[in-house]
C-alpha positions in Angstrom: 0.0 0.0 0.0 1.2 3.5 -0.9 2.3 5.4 2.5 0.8 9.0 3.6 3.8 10.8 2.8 4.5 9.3 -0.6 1.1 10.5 -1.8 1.6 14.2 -0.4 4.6 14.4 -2.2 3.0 13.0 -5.6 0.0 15.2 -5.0 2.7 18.7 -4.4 4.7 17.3 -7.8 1.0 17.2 -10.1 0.0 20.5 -8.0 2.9 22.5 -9.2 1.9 21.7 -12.7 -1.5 22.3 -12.7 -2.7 19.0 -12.9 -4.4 18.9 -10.0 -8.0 17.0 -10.7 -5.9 14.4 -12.8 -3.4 13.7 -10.0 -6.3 13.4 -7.8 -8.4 10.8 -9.8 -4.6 8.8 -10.3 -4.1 9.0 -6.9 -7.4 7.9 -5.4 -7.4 4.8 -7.9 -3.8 3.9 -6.7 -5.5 4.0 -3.0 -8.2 2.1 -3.7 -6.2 -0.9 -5.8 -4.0 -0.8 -3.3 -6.1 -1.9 -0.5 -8.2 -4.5 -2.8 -5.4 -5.9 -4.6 -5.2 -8.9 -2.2 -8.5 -10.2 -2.8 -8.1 -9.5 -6.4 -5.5 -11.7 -6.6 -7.9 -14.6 -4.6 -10.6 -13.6 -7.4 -8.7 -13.8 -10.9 -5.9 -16.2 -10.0 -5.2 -16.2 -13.5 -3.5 -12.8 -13.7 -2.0 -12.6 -10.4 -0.3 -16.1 -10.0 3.3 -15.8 -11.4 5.9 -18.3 -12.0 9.7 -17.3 -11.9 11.9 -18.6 -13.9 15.7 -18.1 -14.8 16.9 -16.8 -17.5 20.3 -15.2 -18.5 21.4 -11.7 -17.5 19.2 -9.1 -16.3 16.0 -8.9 -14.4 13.9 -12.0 -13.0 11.9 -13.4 -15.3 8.3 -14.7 -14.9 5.7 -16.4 -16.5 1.9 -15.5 -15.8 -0.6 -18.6 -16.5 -3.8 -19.7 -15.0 -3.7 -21.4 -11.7 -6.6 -23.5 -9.6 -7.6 -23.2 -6.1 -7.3 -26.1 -3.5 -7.6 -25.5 -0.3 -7.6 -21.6 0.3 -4.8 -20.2 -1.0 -3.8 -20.7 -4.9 -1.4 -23.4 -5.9 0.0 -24.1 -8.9 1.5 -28.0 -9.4 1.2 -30.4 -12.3 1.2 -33.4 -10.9 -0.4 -35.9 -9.2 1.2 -39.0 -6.8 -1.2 -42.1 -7.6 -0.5 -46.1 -6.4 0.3 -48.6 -8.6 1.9 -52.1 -8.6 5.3 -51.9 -10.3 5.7 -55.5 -11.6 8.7 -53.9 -13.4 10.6 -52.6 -10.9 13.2 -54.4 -9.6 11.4 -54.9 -6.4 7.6 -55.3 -7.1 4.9 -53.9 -5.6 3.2 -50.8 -4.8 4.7 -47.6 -5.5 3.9 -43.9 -5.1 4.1 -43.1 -9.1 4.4 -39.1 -9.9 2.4 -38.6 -13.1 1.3 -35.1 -14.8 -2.5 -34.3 -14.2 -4.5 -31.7 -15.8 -6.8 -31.4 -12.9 -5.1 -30.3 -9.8 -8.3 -30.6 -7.8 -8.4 -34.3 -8.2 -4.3 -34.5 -7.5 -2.9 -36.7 -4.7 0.2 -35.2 -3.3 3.2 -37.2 -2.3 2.9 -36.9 1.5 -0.7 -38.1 1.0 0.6 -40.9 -1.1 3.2 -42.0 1.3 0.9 -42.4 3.9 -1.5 -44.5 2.4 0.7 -46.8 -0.2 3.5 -49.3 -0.1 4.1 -51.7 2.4 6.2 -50.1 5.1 4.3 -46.6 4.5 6.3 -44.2 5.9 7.4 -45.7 9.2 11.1 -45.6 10.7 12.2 -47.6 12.2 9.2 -50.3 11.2 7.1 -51.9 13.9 7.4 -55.3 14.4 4.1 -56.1 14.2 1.2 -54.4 11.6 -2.2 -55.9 11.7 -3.8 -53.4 9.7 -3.0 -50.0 8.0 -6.1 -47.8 6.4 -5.6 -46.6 3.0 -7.6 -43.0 3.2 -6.8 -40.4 5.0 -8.4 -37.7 7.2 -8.1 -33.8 7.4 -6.9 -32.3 11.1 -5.4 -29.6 13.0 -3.0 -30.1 15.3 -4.6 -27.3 17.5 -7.5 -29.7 17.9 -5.6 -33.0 19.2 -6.7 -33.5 22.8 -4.4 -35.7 25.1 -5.6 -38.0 28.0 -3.8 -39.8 30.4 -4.7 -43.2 32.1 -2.8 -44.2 35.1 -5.4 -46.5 36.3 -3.6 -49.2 36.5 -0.7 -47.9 38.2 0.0 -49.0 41.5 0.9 -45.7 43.5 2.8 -47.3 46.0 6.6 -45.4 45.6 3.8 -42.0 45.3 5.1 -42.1 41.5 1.8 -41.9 39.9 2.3 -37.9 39.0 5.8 -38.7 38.4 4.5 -40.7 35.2 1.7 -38.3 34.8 4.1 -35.7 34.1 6.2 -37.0 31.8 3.1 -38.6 29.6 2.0 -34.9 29.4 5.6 -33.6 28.5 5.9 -36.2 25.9 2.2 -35.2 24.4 3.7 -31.9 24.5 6.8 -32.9 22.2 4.8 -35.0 20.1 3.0 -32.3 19.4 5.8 -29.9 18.6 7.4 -32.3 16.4 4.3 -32.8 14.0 3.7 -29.4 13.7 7.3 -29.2 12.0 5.8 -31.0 9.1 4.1 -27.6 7.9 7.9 -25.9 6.7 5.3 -22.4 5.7 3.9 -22.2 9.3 -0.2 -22.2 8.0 -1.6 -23.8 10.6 -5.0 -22.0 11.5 -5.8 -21.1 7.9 -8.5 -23.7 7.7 -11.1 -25.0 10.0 -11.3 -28.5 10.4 -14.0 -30.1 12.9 -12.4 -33.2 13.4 -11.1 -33.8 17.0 -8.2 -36.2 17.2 -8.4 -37.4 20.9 -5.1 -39.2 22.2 -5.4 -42.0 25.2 -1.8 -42.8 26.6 -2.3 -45.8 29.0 0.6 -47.2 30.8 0.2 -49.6 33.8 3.5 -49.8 35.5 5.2 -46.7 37.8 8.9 -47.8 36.1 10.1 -44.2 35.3 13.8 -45.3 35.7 15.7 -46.0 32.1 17.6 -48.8 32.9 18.9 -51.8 30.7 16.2 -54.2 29.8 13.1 -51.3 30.4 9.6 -52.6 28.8 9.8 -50.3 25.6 6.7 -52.0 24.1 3.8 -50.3 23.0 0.2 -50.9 21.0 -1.4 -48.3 18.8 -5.0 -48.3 17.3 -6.4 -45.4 15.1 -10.0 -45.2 14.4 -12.2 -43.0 13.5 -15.7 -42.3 14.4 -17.5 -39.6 12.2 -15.8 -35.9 13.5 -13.9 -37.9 15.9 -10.4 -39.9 15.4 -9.5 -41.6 18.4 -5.8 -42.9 19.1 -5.4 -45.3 21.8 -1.8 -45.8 23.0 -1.4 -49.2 25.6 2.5 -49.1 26.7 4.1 -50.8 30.4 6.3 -47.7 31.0 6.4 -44.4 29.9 9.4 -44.9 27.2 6.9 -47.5 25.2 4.0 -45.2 25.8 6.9 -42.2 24.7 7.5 -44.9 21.7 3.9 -45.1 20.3 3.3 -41.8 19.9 6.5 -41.1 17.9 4.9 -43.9 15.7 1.9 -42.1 15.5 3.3 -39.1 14.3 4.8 -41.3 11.5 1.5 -41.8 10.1 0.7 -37.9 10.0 1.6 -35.1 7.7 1.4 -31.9 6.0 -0.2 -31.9 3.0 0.4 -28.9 1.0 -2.3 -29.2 -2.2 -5.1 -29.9 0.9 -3.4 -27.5 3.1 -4.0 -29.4 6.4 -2.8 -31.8 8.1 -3.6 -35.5 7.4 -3.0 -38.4 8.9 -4.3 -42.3 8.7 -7.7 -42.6 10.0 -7.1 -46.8 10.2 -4.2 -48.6 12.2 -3.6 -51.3 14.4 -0.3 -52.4 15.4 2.2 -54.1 18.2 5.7 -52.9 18.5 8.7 -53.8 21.1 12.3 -53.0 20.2 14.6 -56.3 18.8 17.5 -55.2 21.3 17.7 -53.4 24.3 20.8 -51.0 24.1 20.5 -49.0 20.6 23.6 -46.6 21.1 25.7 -43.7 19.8 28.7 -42.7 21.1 30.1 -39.5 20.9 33.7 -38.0 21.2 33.6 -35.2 23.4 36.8 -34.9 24.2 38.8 -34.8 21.3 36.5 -32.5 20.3 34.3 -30.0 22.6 30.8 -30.6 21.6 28.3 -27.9 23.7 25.8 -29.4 25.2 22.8 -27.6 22.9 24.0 -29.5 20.0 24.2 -32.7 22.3 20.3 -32.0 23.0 19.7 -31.7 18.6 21.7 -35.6 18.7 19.5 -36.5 21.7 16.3 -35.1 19.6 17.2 -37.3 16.3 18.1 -40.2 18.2 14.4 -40.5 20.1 12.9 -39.7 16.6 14.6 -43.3 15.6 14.0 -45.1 18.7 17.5 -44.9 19.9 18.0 -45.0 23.2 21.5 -45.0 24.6 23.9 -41.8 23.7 27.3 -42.9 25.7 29.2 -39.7 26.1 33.2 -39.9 25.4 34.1 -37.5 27.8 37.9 -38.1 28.7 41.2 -38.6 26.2 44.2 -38.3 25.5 44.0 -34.9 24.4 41.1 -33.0 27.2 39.6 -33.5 30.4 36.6 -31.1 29.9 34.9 -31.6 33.0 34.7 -28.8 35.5 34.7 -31.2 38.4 34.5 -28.6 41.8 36.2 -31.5 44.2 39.2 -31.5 41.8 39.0 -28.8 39.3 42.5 -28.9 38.1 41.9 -31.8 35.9 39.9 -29.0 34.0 42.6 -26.1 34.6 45.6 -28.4 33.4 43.3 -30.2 30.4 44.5 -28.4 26.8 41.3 -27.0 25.3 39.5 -25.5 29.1 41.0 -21.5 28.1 39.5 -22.0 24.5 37.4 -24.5 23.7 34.9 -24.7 26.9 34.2 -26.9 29.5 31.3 -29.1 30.8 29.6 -28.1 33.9 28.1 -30.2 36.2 24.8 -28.5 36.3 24.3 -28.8 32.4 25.3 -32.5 32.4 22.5 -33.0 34.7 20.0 -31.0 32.3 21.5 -33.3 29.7 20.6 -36.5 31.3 17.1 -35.1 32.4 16.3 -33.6 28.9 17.6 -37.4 27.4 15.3 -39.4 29.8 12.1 -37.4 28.4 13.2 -38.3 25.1 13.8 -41.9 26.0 17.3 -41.6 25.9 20.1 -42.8 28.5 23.0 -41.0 28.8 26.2 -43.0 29.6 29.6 -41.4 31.2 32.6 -42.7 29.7 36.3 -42.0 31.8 39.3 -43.7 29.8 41.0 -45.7 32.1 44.1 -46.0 32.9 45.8 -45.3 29.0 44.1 -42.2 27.4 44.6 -39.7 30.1 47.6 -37.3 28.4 45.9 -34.9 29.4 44.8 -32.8 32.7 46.7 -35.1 35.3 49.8 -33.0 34.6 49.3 -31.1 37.9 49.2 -34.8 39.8 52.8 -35.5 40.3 53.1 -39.7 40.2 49.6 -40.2 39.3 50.3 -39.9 36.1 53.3 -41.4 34.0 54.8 -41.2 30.1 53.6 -37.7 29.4 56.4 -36.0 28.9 57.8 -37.8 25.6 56.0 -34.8 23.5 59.5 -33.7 22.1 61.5 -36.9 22.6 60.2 -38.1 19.3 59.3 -41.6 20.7 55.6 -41.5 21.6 54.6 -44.0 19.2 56.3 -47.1 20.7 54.4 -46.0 23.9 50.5 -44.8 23.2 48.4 -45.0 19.4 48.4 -40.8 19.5 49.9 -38.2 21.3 50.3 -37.0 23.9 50.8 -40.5 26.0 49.8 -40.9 29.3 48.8 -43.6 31.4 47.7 -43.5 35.1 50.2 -45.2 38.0 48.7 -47.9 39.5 51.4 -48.1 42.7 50.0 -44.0 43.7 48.1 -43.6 46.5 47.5 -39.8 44.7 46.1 -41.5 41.2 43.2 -43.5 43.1 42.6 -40.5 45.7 42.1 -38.5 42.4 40.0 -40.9 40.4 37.3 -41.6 43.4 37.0 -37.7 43.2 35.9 -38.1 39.7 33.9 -41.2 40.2 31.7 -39.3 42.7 30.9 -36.3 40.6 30.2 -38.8 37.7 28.1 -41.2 39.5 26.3 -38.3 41.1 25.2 -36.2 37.4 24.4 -39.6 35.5 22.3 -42.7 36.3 24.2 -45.0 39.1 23.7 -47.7 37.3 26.0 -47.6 34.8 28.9 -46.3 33.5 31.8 -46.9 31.0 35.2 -47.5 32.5 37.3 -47.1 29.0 40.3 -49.2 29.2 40.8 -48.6 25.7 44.4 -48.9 24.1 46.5 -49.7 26.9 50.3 -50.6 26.0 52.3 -51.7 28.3 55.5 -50.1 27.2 55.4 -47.3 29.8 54.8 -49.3 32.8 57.6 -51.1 31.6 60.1 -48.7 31.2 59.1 -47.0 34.8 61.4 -47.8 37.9 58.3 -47.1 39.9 56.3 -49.5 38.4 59.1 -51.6 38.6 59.8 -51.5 42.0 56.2 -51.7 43.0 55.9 -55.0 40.9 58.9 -56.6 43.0 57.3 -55.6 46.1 54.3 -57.4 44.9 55.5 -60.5 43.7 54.8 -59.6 39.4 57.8 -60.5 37.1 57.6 -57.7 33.9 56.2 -60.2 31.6 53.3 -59.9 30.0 50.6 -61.8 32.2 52.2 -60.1 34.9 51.3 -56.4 33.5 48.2 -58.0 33.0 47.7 -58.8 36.5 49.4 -55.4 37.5 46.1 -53.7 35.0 43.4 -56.2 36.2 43.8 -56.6 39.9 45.9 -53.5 40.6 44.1 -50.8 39.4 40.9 -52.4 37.7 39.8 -54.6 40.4 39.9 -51.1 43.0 38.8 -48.9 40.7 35.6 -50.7 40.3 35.3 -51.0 44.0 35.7 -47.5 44.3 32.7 -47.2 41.9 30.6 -49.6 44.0 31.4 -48.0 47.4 30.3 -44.9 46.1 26.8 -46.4 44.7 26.4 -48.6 48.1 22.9 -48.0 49.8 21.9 -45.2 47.2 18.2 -45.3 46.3 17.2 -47.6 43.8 20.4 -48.7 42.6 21.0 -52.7 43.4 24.2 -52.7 41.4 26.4 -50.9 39.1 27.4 -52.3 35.8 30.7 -51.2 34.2 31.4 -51.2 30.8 34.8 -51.6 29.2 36.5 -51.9 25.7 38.0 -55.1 24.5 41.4 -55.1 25.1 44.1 -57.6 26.5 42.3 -57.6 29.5 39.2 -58.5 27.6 40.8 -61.8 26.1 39.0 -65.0 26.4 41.8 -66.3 27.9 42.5 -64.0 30.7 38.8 -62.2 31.2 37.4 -64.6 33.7 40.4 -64.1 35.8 39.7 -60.4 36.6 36.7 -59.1 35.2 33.5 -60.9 36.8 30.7 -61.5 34.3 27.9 -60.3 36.3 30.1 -56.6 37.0 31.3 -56.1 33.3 29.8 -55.5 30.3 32.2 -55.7 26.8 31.8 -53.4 24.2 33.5 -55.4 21.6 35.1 -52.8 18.3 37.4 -55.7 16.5 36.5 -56.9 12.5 32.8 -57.6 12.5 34.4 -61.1 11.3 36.1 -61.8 14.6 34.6 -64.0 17.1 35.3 -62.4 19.8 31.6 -61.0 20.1 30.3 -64.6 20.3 33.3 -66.7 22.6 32.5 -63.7 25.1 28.8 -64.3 25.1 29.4 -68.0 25.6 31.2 -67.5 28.5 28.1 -65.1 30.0 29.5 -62.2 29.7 26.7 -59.4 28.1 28.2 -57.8 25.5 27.9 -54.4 22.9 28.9 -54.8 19.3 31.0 -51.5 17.9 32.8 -53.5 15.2 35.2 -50.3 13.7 34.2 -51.7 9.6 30.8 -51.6 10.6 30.3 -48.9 13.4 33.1 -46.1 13.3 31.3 -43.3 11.8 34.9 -41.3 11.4 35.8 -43.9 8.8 36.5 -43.5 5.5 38.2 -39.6 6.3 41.9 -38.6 5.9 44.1 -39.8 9.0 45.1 -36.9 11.0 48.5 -38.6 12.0 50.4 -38.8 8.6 49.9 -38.6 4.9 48.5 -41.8 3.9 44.7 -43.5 4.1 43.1 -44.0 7.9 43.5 -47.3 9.5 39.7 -47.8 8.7 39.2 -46.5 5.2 36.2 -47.5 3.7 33.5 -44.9 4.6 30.5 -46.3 6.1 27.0 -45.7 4.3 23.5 -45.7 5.9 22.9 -48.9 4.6 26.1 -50.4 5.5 25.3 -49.7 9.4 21.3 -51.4 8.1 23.1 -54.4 7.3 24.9 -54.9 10.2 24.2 -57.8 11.8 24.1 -58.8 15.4 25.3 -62.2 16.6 22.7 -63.2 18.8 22.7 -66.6 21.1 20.3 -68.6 21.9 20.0 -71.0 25.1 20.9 -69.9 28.5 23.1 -67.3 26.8 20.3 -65.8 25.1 20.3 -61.9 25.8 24.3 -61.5 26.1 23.9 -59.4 22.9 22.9 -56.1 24.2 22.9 -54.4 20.8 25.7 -52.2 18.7 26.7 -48.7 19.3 27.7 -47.2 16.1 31.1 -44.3 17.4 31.1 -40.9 16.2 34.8 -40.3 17.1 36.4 -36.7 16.5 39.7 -36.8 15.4 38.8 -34.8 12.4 35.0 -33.9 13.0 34.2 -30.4 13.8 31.2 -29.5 16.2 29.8 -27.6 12.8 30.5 -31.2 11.0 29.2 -33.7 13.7 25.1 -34.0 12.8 26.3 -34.4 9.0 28.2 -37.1 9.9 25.6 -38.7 12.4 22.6 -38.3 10.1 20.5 -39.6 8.5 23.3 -42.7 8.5 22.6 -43.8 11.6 19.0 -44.4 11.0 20.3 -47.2 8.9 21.6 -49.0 12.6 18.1 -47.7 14.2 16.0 -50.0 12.3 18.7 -52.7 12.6 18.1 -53.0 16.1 14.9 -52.4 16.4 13.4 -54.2 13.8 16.1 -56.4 12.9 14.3 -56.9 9.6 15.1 -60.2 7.8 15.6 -58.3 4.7 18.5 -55.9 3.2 18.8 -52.4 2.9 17.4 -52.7 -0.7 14.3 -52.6 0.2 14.5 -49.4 2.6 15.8 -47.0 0.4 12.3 -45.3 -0.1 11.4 -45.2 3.4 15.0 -44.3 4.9 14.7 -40.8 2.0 11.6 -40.5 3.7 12.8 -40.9 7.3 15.7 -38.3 5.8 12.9 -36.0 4.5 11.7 -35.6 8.3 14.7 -35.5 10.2 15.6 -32.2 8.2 12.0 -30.8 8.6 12.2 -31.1 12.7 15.6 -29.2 11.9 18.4 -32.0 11.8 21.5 -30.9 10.0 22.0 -34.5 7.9 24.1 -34.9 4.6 22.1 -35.4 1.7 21.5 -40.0 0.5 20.1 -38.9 -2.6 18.9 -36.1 -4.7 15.5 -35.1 -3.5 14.1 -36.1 -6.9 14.5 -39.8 -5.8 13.0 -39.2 -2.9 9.5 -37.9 -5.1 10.1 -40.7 -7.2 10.3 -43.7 -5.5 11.7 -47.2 -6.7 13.2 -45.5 -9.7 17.0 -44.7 -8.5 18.2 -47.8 -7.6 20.3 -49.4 -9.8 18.8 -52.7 -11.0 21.7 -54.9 -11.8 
C-alpha cells in the first residue's frame, strides 16, 4: 500500500503543474487498488499467479498462467502422486508413481501418497508387528488433538503416579511440537477443520527409571468415528508409551495441495524393540561438543528409537569436565581456556532432557591409558607424558600426547574416586563406562616405579604379569571404588561397568579379573572376529561397535600422517542397516545387548558432527529395532523418507540422494 507521505509528495509534484484534478483521480485509484489488490488476486488467479523462472542476465523473469484453487490459498503443481503395482521394478509392488495431471483438484500429493501406499508406509524404524494400515486419510489440525492420560492401572505405592503423569504430558507436548514441523510455511490456523483427534496414553507400571532391559513395548489403534479420530496408546512404562506416539506421528503429515494436516484414520499395530541397548557414542573430548548440540543428537536419536547416547568424555588430548572436588583436571586439560568446559549442572539438564526423550546417557572416563591430558598437575599419578619432544611417543600410546595412570600412587586412586563421585552423582548409578581402551604396556615397563612396586608385589615384567598389574591393581579397585560410592543409594542394586576389548578382555584372561555379572564388553574388532560370540558363551553381556561396521569417522583422511586411515572405507546408511548382530540362543540368550555405532572426532568439527551422524545412523536404528530379515534394498524409499523428516524437525544431515528420488520412488536404484 502507498504510504501518507509518498502520496503528499506526488499530490505537491502534479499541483505545481496544474494537474491537480488528474493527480487526484490517479491518486485515489492507486489507493483504492491498493487496499483491494489482495483479494483481487484470490478472485482472478489467472493474472495474479506468477511463476519465476531463470533466464540469463538481467532482471527476473516470470511467466503468468492460469492457476486452480485447493484449499484456500492458490497453488499451482502439475502433478499428481497415484498407487500402482510396479511389476517392473526391480522390487515389485506398490509404489507412489508421480504422473502429470491436468486437474489439480483431483491430484494426490506425495505426502498423502506416502501415507496411504506401499508396504512399510512411511514408518522408521518399522514396527514389528502391523495388523492393519487404512488406506484414506483424514483432514486435522494439530490445534484440535486432545491428550488424556490413564494411570489406572498404576499402583501408587513409591507415590510415582504424578511422576509418570508428568512426563506422559511432557511427551504429548513434544509430540506435538514435532508434528507441527511438518508444515515448513507455518499455516496452521488457515483452515477450520472439525475433526477432533483425541489421544489415550495408558501405561500400567510406575517404572520411570531407564535402565537396561526397560519394557519399551507399546500398541497403537487409530480409528475413526464420524468428526472424531480416536488414538489409543497401551504401553508398560512411559518410554513405550513415549515410543507409540512417535509412531503415531509417522502416520501424519502436511499436505500442501489440501493445506491441512492429514494423517491415517485406520491402524492397528504391536511394536517392542529387537534389542535393548541401541547406542551412539560420541567424542567429546577430542573435540568440545556444547551441550545444545548434544540436545539436537538427543532429539534425532528419540525420533529413531535410539536409546543409549554414551558420552566420550575423557582422552588423551582433554579432560573437559569442571569437576568442583578436583577442578585442576579442567585447569591443566588443553582445550579449558579455549574451547569450553562441561559443567556439572548442564550435564545433569542433559541426562534429564535425554530421559524425556527416551534416551540414556552413559559417562565414559578412559581408564588408565588415554589420560595425556589434565593429570599433569598430579605429580606420580600420572606417567609417560612427557615424551611430547622426545620423538618416541609412538612405541608408547596410538596418538599423542601418552599418558597412562600409575597404579602403585596412593595420589592417582585418591584423584580418580574424586571423579567417580561427581560422575556417578550427574548420570544414572547404574551404569557407566570405564574405558580401558588402548592400553600398551611399554610405559609401565620402562618405569622404575612401576618396577619397584611389581617386586614388592611378587609380578615379574612379563606380559601376564602387566596384566595382572592392570586387572587386579588398578581395575579390580577402581571398580570397588565405583561400588562403594553407589552402596545404599536409592534404587540402585548394582552398578554395571562397561569396558572396551582389550588384553584384558581376552577369552583367555577375562574370567580371571573381570567378573561376568560386573562387566559388560563393548566389543570394536573386525565384525568377522569371534570375539563377540566366545564372550557371550562364556556369560558375559556384550555391545557390538565392530570399527568396519560402526566407526562413523571412517573413510576420512588420517590426522597422524599422509596416507589412508587405519579404517578407510567410509560407512553408508545402509552399511550400518546391514549390520548384523550375533545373537545366542539357550541360556546365553540376551548376552547381545545391541551395537553402538562411534562418532569419534579426530577430524569432525562440532559444525561437521550432525552431517556425519545423520540420516546414516538411521540405517543401525532400524537394525536394532526391527532387525528386519531383509536388506537395505528394500529401505531406500522409506529411509529418503525418514531423511525428509529428520531435516523438517531441523536435523542438520548430509544429503543420501537427490530429493528427486525421494519424489520418485523405486526409480534410483540401480537394478543390476
Amino acid at each position: 500500500m502507498l504510504s501518507a507521505i509518498s502520496l503528499g509528495m506526488m499530490a505537491r509534484y502534479f499541483v505545481k503543474r496544474k494537474t491537480m484534478a488528474i493527480s487526484v483521480g490517479i491518486l485515489l485509484s492507486l489507493f483504492v487498488l491498493s487496499l483491494f489488490l489482495p483479494k483481487a488476486k484470490k478472485f482472478l488467479p489467472g493474472l495474479f499467479v506468477m511463476k519465476k523462472h531463470s533466464g540469463g542476465a538481467g532482471p527476473e523473469n516470470f511467466d503468468v498462467y492460469p492457476s486452480e484453487t485447493k484449499g484456500d490459498e492458490q497453488l499451482r503443481v502439475p502433478w499428481t502422486w497415484e498407487c500402482k503395482h510396479m511389476a517392473s521394478f526391480r522390487t515389485p509392488g506398490m509404489y507412489c508413481i508421480r504422473e502429470l495431471t491436468s486437474s489439480f483438484a483431483e491430484a494426490s500429493s506425495f505426502q498423502e501418497c506416502s501415507l496411504t501406499c506401499t508396504e512399510g508406509r512411511s514408518f522408521w524404524p518399522l514396527p514389528r508387528n502391523i495388523t492393519h494400515l487404512g488406506t484414506t486419510v483424514v483432514e486435522f489440525s494439530p490445534n484440535k488433538v486432545a491428550l488424556s492420560v490413564d494411570t489406572d492401572s498404576v499402583s501408587d505405592q513409591d507415590h510415582r503416579v504424578d511422576v509418570v503423569r508428568h512426563y506422559l504430558r511432557t511427551a504429548g507436548k513434544l509430540f506435538l511440537k514435532d508434528v507441527k514441523r511438518y508444515d515448513v510455511r507455518r499455516k496452521l490456523i488457515r483452515k477450520k477443520l472439525p475433526v477432533v483427534v483425541q489421544i489415550t496414553l495408558a501405561v500400567n507400571s510406575a517404572i520411570v527409571h531407564l535402565g537396561l532391559g526397560v519394557d519399551e513395548s507399546y500398541s497403537l489403534s487409530v480409528s475413526r468415528q464420524g468428526d472424531r479420530v480416536r488414538v489409543k496408546i497401551d504401553a508398560a512404562t512411559v518410554y513405550g508409551a513415549r515410543h507409540g506416539l512417535e509412531t503415531l506421528s509417522q502416520v501424519m503429515d502436511y499436505d500442501p495441495y489440501r493445506q491441512a494436516f492429514i494423517m491415517l484414520d485406520s491402524v492397528q499395530l504391536t511394536d517392542r524393540p529387537s534389542f535393548p541397548y541401541r547406542g551412539l557414542m560420541i567424542d567429546t573430548a577430542r573435540t568440545f561438543i556444547p551441550v545444545p548440540t548434544l540436545k539436537s543428537v538427543v532429539d534425532a536419536m528419540s525420533w529413531n528409537k535410539m536409546n543409549v547416547l554414551h558420552l566420550h568424555l575423557t582422552d588423551s588430548q582433554n579432560f573437559p569436565l569442571d569437576l568442583a572436588n578436583v577442578e585442576q583436571l579442567a585447569d591443566f586439560s588443553a582445550y579449558s581456556a579455549t574451547d569450553g568446559v562441561y559443567e556439572v549442572t548442564e550435564l545433569s539438564q542433559l541426562v534429564a532432557y535425554a530421559k524425556l526423550r527416551g534416551v540414556k546417557v552413559v559417562p565414559e572416563v578412559d581408564a588408565p591409558g588415554h589420560v595425556g591430558s589434565g593429570w599433569e598437575w598430579s605429580g606420580d599419578a600420572i606417567l609417560c607424558n612427557n615424551l611430547l619432544h622426545q620423538g618416541s611417543w609412538t612405541s608408547y600410546c596410538v596418538e599423542p600426547p601418552c599418558g597412562f595412570l600409575n597404579p602403585a600412587s596412593k595420589m592417582m586412586f585418591r584423584t580418580l574416586r574424586k571423579v567417580y563421585k561427581t560422575v556417578l552423582e550427574t548420570f544414572d548409578h547404574d551404569l557407566i563406562h570405564m574405558g580401558g581402551d588402548e592400553v600398551r604396556f611399554t610405559c609401565w615397563n620402562n618405569t622404575p616405579e612401576i618396577s619397584d612396586f611389581m617386586k614388592s608385589i611378587r609380578l615379574n615384567s612379563s606380559f601376564e604379569g602387566f596384566l595382572t598389574l592392570w586387572g587386579d591393581h588398578f581395575q579390580k579397585p577402581a571398580m570397588e571404588l565405583v561400588e562403594e560410592l553407589n552402596f545404599g543409594k536409592p534404587g540402585v542394586n548394582k552398578t554395571d561397568a562397561i569396558l572396551w576389548t582389550n588384553s584384558l578382555t581376552e577369552v583367555k584372561t577375562i574370567r580371571k579379573f573381570l567378573p561376568p555379572e560386573k562387566y559388560i564388553i563393548q566389543v570394536w574388532d573386525h565384525s568377522t572376529g569371534e570375539t563377540g560370540a566366545e564372550l557371550m558363551k562364556l556369560g558375559y553381556r556384550v555391545i557390538f561397535s565392530n570399527y568396519n561396521s560402526l566407526y562413523l569417522d571412517c573413510g576420512y583422511a588420517s590426522w597422524l600422517a599422509n596416507k589412508p586411515f587405519w579404517c578407510a572405507d567410509y560407512l553408508p546408511w545402509y552399511k550400518l542397516y546391514d549390520f548384523e548382530p550375533k545373537v545366542e540362543s539357550g541360556k546365553h540368550k540376551g548376552a547381545n545387548l545391541g551395537a553402538e555405532a562411534c562418532m569419534w572426532t579426530e577430524t569432525t568439527s562440532v559444525n561437521a558432527l550432525e552431517a556425519k551422524i545423520w540420516p546414516r545412523l538411521a540405517g543401525l536404528a532400524e537394525r536394532l529395532w526391527t532387525n528386519p530379515s531383509r536388506d537395505s534394498f528394500y529401505a531406500w524409499d522409506r529411509v529418503n523418507l525418514q531423511a525428509e523428516r529428520l531435516a523438517l524437525r531441523g536435523v542438520k544431515g548430509d544429503q543420501l540422494q537427490p530429493k528427486w528420488c525421494l519424489l520418485n520412488p523405486g526409480v534410483c536404484y540401480d537394478s543390476r
